[in-house]
N, CA, C and O atoms as a GROMACS GRO file, in nm:
protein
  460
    1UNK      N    1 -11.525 -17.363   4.334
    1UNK     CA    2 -11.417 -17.379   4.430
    1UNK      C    3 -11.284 -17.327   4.373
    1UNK      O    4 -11.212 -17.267   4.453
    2UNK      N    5 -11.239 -17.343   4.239
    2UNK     CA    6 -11.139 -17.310   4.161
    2UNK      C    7 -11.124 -17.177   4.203
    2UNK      O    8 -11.026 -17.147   4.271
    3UNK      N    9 -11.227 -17.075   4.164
    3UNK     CA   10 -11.235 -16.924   4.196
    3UNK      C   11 -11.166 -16.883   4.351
    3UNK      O   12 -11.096 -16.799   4.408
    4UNK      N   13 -11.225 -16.979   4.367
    4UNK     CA   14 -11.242 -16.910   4.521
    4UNK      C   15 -11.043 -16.924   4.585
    4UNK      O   16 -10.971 -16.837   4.634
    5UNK      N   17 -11.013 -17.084   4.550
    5UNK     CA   18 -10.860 -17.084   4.559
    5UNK      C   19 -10.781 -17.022   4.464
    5UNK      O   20 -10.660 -17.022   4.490
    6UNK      N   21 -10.811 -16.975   4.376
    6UNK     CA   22 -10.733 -16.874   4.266
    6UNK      C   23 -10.731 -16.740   4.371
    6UNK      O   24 -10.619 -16.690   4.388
    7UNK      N   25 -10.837 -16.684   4.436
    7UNK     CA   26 -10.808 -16.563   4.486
    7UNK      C   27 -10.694 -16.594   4.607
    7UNK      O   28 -10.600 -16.518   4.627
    8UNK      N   29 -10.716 -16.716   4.684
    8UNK     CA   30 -10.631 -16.697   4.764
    8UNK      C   31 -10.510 -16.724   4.778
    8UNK      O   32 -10.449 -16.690   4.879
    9UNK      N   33 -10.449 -16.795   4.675
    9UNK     CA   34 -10.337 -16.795   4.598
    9UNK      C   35 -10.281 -16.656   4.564
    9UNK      O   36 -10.164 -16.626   4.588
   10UNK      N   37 -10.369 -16.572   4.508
   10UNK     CA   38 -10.356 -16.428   4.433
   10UNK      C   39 -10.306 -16.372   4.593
   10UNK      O   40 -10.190 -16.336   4.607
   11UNK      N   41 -10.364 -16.370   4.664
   11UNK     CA   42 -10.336 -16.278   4.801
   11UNK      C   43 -10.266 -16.347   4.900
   11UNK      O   44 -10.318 -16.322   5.009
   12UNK      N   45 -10.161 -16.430   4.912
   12UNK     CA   46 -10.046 -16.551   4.926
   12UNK      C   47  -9.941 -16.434   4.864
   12UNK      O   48  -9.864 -16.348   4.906
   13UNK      N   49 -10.000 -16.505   4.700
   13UNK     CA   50  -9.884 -16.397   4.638
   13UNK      C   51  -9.851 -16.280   4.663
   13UNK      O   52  -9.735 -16.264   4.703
   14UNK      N   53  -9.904 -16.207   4.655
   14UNK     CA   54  -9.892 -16.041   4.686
   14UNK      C   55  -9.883 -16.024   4.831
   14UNK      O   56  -9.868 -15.905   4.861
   15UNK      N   57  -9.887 -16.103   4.930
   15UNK     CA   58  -9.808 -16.063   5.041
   15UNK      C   59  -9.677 -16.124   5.060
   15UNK      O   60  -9.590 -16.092   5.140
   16UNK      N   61  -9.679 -16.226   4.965
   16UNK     CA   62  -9.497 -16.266   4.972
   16UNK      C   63  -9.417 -16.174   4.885
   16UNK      O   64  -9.296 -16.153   4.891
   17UNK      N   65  -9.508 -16.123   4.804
   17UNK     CA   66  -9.433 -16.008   4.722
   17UNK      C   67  -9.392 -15.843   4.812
   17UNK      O   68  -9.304 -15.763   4.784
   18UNK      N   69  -9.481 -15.838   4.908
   18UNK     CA   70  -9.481 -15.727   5.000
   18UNK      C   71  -9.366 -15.746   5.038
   18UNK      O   72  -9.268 -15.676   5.010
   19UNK      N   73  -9.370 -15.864   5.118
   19UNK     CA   74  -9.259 -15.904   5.276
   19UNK      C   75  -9.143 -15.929   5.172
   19UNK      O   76  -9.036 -15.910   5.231
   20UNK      N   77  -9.120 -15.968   5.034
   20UNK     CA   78  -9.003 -16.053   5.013
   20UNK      C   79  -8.881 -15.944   5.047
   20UNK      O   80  -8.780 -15.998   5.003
   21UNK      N   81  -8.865 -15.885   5.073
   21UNK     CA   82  -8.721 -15.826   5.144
   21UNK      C   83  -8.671 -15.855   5.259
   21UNK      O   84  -8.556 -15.892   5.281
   22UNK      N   85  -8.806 -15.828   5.379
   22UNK     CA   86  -8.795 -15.919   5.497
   22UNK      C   87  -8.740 -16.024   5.496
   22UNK      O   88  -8.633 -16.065   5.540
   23UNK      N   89  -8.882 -16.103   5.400
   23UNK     CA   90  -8.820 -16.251   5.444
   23UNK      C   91  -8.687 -16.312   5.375
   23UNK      O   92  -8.642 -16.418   5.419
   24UNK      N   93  -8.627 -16.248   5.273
   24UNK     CA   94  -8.528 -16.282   5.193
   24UNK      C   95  -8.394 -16.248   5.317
   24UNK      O   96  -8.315 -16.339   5.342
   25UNK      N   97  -8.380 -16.113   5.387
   25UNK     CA   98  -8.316 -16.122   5.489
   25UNK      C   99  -8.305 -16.212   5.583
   25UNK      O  100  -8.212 -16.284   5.621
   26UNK      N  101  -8.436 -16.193   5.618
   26UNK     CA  102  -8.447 -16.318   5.779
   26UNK      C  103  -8.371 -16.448   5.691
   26UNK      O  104  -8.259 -16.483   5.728
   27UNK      N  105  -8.447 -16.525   5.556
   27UNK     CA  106  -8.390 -16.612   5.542
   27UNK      C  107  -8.223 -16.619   5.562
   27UNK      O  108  -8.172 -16.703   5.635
   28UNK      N  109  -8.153 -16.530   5.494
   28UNK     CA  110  -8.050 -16.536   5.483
   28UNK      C  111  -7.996 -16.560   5.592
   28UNK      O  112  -7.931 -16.662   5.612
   29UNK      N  113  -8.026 -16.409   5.734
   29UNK     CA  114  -7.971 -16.430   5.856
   29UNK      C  115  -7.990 -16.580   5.885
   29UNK      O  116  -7.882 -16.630   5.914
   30UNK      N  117  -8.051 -16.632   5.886
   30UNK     CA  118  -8.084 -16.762   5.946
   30UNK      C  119  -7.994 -16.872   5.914
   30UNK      O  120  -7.941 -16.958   5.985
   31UNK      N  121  -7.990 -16.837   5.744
   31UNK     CA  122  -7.854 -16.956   5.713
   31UNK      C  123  -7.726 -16.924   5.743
   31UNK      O  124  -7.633 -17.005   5.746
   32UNK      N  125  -7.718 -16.773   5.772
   32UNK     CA  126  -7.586 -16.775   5.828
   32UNK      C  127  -7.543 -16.800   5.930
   32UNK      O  128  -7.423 -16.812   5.952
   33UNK      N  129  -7.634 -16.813   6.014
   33UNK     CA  130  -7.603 -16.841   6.179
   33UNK      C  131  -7.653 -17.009   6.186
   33UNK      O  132  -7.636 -17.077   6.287
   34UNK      N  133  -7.697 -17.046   6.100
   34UNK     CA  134  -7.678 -17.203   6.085
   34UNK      C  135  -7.516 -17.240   6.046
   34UNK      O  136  -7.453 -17.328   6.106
   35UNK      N  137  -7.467 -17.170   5.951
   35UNK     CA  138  -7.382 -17.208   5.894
   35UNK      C  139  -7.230 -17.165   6.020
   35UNK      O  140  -7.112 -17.199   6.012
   36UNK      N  141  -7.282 -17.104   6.097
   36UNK     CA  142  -7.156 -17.087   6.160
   36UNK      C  143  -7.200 -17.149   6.298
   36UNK      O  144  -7.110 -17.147   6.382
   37UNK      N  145  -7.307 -17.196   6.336
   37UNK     CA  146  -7.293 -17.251   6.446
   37UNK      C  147  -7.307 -17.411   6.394
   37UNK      O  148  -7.344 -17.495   6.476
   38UNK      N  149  -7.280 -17.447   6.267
   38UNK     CA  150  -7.222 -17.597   6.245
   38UNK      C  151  -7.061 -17.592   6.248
   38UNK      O  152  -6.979 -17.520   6.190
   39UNK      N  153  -7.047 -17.722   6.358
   39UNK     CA  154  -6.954 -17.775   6.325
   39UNK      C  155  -6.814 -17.803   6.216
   39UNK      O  156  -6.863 -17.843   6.110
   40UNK      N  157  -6.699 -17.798   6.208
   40UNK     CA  158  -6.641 -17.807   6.098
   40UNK      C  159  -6.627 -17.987   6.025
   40UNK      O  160  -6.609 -18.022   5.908
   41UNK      N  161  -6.648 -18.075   6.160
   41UNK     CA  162  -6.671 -18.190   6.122
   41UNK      C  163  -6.739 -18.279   6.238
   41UNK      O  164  -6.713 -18.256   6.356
   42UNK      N  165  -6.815 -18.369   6.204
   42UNK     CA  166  -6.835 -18.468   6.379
   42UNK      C  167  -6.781 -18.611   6.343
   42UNK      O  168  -6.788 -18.672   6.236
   43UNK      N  169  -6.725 -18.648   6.467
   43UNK     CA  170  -6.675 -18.796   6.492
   43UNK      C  171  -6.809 -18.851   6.432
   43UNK      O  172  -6.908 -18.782   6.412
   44UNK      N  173  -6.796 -19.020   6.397
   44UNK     CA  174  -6.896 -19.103   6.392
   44UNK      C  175  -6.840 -19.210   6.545
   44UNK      O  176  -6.736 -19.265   6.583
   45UNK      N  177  -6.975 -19.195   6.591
   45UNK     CA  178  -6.979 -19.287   6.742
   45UNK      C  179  -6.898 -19.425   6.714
   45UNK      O  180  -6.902 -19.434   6.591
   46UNK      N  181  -6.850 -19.502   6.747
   46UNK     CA  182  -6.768 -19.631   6.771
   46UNK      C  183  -6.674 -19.676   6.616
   46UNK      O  184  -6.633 -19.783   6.572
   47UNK      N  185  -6.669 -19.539   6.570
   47UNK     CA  186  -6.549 -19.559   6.433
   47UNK      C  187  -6.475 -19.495   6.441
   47UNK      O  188  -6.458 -19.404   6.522
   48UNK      N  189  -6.417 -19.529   6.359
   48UNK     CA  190  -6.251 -19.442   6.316
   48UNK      C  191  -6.286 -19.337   6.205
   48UNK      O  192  -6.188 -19.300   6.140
   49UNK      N  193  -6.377 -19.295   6.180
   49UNK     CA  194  -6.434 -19.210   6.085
   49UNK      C  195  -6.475 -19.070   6.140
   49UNK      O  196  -6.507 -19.054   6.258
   50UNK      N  197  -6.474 -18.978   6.056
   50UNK     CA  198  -6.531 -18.866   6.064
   50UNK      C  199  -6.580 -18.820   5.967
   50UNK      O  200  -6.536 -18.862   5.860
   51UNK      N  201  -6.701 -18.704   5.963
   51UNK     CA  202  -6.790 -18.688   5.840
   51UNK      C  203  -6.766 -18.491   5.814
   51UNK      O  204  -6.831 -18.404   5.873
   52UNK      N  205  -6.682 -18.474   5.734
   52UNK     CA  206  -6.650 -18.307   5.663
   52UNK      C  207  -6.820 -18.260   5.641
   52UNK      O  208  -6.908 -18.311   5.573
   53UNK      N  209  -6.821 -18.137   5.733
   53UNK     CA  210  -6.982 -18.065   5.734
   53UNK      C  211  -6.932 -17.929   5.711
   53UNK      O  212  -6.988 -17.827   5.752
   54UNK      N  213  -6.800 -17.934   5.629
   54UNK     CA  214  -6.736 -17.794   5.602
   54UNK      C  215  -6.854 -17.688   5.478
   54UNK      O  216  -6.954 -17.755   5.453
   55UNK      N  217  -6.856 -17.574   5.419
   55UNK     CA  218  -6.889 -17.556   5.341
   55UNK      C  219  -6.842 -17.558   5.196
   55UNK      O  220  -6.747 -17.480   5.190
   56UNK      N  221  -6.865 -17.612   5.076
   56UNK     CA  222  -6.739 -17.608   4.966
   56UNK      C  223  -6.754 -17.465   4.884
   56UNK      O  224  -6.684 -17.403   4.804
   57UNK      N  225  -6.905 -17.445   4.956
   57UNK     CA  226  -6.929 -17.282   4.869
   57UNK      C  227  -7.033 -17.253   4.959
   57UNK      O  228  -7.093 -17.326   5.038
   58UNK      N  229  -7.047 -17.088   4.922
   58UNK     CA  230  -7.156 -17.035   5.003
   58UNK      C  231  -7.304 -17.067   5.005
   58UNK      O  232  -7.339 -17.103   4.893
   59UNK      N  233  -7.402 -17.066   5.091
   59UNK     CA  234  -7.534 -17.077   5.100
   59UNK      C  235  -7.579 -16.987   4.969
   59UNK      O  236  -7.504 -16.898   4.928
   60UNK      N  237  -7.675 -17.008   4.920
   60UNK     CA  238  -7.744 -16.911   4.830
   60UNK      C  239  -7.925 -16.932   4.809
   60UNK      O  240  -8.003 -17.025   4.789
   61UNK      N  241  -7.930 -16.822   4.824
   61UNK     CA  242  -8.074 -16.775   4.833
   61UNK      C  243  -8.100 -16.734   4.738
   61UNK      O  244  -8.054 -16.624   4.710
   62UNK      N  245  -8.188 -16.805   4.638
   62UNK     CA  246  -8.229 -16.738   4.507
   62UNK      C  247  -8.417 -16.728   4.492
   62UNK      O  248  -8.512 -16.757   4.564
   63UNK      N  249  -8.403 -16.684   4.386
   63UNK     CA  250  -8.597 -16.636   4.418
   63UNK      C  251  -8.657 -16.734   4.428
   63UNK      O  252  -8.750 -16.723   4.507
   64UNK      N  253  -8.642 -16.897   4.350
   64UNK     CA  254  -8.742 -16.988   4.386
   64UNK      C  255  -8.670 -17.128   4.449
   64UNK      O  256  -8.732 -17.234   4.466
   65UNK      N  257  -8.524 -17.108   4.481
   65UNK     CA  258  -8.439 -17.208   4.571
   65UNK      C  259  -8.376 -17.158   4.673
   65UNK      O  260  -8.334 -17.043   4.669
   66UNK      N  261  -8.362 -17.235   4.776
   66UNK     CA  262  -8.223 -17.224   4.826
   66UNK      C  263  -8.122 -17.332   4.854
   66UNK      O  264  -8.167 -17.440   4.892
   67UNK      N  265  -7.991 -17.317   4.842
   67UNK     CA  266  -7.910 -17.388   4.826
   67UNK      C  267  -7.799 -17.371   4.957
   67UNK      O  268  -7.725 -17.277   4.986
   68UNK      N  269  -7.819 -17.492   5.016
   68UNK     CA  270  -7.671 -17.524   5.186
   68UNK      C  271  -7.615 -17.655   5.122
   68UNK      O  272  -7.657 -17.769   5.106
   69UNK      N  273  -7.507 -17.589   5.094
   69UNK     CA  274  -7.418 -17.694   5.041
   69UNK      C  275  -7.352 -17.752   5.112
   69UNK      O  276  -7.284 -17.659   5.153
   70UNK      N  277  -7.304 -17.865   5.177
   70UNK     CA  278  -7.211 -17.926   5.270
   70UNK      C  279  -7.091 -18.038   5.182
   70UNK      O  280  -7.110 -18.089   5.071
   71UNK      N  281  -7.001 -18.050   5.247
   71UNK     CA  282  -6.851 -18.140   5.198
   71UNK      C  283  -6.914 -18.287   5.222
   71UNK      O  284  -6.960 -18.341   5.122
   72UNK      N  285  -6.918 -18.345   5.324
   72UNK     CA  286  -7.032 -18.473   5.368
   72UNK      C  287  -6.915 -18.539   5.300
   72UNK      O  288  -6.961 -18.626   5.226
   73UNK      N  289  -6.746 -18.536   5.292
   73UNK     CA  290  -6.644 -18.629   5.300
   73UNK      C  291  -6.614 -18.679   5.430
   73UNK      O  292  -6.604 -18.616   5.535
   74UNK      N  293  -6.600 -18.815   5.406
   74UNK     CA  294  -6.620 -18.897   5.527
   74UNK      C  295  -6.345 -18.931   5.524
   74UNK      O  296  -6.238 -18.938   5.463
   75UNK      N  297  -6.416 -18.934   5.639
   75UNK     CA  298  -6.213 -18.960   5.688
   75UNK      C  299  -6.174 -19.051   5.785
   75UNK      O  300  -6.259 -19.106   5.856
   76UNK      N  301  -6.041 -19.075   5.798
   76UNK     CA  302  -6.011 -19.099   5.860
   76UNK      C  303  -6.018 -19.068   5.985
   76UNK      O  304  -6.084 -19.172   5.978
   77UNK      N  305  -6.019 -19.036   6.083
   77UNK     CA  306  -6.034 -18.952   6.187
   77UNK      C  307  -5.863 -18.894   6.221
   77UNK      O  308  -5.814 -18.781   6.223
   78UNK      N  309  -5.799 -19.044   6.246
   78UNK     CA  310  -5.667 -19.042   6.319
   78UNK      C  311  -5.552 -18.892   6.187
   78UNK      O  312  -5.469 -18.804   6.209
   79UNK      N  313  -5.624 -18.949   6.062
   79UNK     CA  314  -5.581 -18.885   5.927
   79UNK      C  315  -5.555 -18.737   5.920
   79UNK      O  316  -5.449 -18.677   5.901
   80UNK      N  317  -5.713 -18.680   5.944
   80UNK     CA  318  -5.730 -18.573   5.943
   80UNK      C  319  -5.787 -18.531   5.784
   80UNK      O  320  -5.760 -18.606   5.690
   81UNK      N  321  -5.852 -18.430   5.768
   81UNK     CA  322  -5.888 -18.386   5.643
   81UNK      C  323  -5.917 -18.225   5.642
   81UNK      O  324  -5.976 -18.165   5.732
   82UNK      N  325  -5.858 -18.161   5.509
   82UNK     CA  326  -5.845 -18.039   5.522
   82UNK      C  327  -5.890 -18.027   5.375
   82UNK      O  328  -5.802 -18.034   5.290
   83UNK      N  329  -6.087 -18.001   5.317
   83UNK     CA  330  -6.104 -17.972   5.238
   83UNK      C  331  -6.037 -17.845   5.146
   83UNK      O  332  -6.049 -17.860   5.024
   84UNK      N  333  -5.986 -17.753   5.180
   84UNK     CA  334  -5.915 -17.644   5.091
   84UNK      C  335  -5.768 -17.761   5.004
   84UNK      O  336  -5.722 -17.768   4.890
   85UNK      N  337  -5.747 -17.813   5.098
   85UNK     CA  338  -5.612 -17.926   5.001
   85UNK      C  339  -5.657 -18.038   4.920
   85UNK      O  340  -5.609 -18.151   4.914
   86UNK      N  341  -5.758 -17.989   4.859
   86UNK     CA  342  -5.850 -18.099   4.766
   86UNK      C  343  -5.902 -18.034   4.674
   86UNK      O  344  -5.994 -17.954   4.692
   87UNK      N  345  -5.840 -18.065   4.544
   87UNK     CA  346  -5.923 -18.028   4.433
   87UNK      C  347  -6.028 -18.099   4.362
   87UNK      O  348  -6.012 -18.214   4.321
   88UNK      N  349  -6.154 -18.019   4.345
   88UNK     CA  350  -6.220 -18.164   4.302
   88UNK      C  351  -6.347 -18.083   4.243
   88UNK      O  352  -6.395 -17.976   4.280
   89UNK      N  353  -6.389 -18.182   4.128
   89UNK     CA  354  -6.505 -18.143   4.061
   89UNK      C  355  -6.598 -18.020   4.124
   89UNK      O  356  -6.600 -18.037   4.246
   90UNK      N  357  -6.653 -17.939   4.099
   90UNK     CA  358  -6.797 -17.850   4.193
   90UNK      C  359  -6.926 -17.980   4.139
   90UNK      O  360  -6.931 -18.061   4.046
   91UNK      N  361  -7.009 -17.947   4.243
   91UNK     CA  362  -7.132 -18.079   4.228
   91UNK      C  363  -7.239 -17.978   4.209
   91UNK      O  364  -7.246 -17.869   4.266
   92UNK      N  365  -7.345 -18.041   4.097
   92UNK     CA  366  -7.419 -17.947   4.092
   92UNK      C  367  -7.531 -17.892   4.189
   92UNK      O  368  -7.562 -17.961   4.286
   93UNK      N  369  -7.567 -17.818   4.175
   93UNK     CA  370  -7.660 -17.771   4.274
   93UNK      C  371  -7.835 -17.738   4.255
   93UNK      O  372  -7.893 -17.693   4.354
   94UNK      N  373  -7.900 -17.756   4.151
   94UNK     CA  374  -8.052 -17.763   4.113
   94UNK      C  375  -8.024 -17.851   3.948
   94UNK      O  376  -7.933 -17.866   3.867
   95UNK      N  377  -8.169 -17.890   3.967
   95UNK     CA  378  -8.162 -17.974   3.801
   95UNK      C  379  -8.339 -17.922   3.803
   95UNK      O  380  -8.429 -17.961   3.877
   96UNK      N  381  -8.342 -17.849   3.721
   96UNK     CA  382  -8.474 -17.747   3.697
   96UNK      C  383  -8.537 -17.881   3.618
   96UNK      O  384  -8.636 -17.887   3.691
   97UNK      N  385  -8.550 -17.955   3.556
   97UNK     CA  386  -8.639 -18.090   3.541
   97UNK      C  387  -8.709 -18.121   3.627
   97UNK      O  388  -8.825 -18.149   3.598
   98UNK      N  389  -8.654 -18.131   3.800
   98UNK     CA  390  -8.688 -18.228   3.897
   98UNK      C  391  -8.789 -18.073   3.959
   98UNK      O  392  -8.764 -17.954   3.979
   99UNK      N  393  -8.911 -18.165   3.971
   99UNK     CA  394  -8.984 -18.084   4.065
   99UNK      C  395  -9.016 -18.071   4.201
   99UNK      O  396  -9.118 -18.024   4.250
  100UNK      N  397  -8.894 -18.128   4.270
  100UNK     CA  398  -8.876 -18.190   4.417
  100UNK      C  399  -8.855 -18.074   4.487
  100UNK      O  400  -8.813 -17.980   4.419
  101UNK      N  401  -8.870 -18.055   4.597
  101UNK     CA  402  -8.890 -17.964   4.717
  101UNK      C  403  -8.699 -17.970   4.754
  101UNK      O  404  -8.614 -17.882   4.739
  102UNK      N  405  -8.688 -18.112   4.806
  102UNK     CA  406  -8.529 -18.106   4.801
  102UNK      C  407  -8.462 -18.182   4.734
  102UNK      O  408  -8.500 -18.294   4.703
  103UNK      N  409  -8.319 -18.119   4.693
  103UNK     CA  410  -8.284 -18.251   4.611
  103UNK      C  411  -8.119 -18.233   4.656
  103UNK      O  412  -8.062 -18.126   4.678
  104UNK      N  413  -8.054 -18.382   4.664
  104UNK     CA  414  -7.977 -18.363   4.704
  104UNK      C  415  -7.851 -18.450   4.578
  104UNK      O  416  -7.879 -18.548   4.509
  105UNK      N  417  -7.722 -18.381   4.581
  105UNK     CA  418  -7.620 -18.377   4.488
  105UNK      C  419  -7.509 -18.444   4.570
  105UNK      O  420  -7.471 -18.409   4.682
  106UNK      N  421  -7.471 -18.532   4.509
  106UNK     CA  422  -7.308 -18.591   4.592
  106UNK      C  423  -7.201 -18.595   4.463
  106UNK      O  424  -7.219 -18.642   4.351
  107UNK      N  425  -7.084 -18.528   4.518
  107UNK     CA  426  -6.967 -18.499   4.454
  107UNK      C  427  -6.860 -18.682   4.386
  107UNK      O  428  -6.818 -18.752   4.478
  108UNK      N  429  -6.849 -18.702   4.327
  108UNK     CA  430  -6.790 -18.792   4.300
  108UNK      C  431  -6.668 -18.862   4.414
  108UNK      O  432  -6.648 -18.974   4.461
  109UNK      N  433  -6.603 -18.729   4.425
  109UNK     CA  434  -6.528 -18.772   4.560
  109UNK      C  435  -6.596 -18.790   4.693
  109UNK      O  436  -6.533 -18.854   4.777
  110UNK      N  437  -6.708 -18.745   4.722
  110UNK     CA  438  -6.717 -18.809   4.816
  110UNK      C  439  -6.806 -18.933   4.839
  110UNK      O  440  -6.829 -18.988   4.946
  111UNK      N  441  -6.854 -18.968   4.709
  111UNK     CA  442  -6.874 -19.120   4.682
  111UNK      C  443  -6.753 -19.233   4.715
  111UNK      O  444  -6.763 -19.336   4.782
  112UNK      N  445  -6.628 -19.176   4.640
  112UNK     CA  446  -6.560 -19.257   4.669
  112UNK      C  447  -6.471 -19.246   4.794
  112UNK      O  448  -6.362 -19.304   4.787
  113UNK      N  449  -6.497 -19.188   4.896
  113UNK     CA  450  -6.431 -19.169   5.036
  113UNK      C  451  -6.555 -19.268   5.091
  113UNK      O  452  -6.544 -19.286   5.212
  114UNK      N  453  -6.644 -19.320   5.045
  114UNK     CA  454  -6.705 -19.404   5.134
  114UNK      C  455  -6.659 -19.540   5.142
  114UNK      O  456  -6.683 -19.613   5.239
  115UNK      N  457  -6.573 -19.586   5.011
  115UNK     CA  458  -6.502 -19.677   5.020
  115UNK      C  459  -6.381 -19.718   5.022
  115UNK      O  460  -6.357 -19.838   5.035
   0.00000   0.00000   0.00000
């Protein structure tokens, strides 16, 4: 049985190796038109809050990740919030240890905008 899923693994591979230009495009197109048909922030229903879905850096497509980074600072609503007038740590973005499909990173600041 080993054999038999080794070949088709082998021929998986070599057609993602064919297409990877395609699909490295399509991917991309795709996050970009995600990324611009999100929102810059949404109300939260029966609060005074709002949740920053700004970008703090660009999407990136790399050979064995990809990375959509979002702000996910929570505000005042009445306040207003304008991530470019905020300086603040970069959060990391992969930890090559973790063998997780997704993994997700929160910025120090916006830990503490939750309280």
């Amino acid at each position: 049985m080993k054999p038999f899923m080794n070949a088709i693994f082998d021929a998986v591979t070599l057609c993602l190796k064919v297409f990877e230009p395609i699909i490295e495009l399509t991917a991309k197109t795709l996050l970009n038109s995600l990324r611009l048909a999100m929102p810059n922030h949404i109300e939260l229903p029966g609060t005074p809050f709002s949740l920053s879905l700004s970008f703090p850096d660009v999407p990136k497509l790399l050979a064995d990740i990809t990375v959509f980074p979002v702000d996910g600072t929570i505000y005042l609503t009445e306040v207003g919030y304008n991530p470019k007038e905020r300086q603040v740590s970069p959060t990391p973005y992969v930890d090559d240890s973790n063998n997780n499909n997704i993994q997700i990173f929160l910025n120090e600041y916006v830990l503490n905008t939750l309280f």
